[in-house]
C-alpha positions, 0 to 999 in steps of 0.5 A: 374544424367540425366533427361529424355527429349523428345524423350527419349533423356538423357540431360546432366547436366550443369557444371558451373565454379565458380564465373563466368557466364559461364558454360560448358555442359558435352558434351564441348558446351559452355553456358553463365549462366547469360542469363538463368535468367532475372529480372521480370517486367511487363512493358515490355519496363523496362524488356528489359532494366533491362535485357539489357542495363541497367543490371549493372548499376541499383541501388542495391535494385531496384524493376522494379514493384514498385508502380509507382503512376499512376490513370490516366491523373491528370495535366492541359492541355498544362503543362509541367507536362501534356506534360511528363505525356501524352509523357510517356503513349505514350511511354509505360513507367510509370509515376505518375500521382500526382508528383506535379510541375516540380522540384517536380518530382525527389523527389516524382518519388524517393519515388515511388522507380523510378531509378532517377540520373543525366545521361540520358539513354532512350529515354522517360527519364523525365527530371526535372529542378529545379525552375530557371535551364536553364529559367524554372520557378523560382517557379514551375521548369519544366520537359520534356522528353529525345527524344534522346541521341546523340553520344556525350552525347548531348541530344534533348528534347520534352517539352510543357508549358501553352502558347504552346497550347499543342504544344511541342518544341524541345530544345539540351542540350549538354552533360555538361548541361545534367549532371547537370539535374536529370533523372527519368528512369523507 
């Protein structure tokens, strides 16, 4: 059956192969099927990403839209936590705004329904360090964020504490490091 469309001109219908993500117009063109359909999300940086990048690697049941805990500015100035807070907003992405000390955060981001692992993907990623991991608090631990990924897994980060003034540092943790922290994505 053909549908009309503007200017009276018939469309041909679809033929898709099954299985596959491609498909073939009755007239020969080739269409790749799976970009016909995208994951919603209203942040628009995690719709990209959801859609692209990350596609295939997000976990079964993820929802972009899950309640991300965010009622506004409610960490200290010059905190870790008030640093990954303000440098998410200013990024675009989502964060919460009760997730507690650092080393809190992977678990209390998780029960939001955030996608935590222990590989950086983004710039913008949170990274948590539990209490003592690479000199971060024995009690409280400490986050940061991911400002860059280097070809070699290597990672550069922003990160702030009490004494800094609200003045972040850069710290690089090679890619060995990395995998041994957690990562809140999105």
């Amino acid at each position: 059956m053909t549908a009309e469309v503007s200017r009276s001109r018939a469309r041909e219908p679809l033929s898709v192969s099954p299985g596959t993500a491609e498909g073939t117009w009755l007239n020969g063109d080739k269409v790749d099927t799976a970009r016909l359909t995208a994951i919603p999300a209203s942040n628009a940086t995690v719709k990209t990403w959801v859609n692209g990048p990350d596609k295939d690697l997000i976990p079964i049941g993820f929802q972009p839209d899950h309640a991300t805990g965010d009622t506004g500015l409610a960490y200290s100035f010059s905190q870790c936590t008030w640093w990954a807070y303000t440098r998410r907003h200013q990024l675009g992405l989502p964060v919460g705004s009760h997730f507690g000390n650092g080393a809190q955060w992977a678990d209390s981001a998780r029960r939001l329904g955030y996608w935590v692992d222990s590989t950086p993907r983004h710039e913008g990623d949170v990274i948590v360090f539990q209490r003592g991991q690479f000199g971060s608090s024995p009690v409280y631990g400490h986050v940061g964020i991911v400002e860059h990924i280097n070809a070699d897994g290597s990672i550069v980060t922003s990160e702030c504490g009490a004494a800094l003034n609200g003045h972040p540092v850069s710290r690089t943790f090679t890619a060995a490091q990395a995998a041994t922290l957690q990562f809140i994505h999105y």
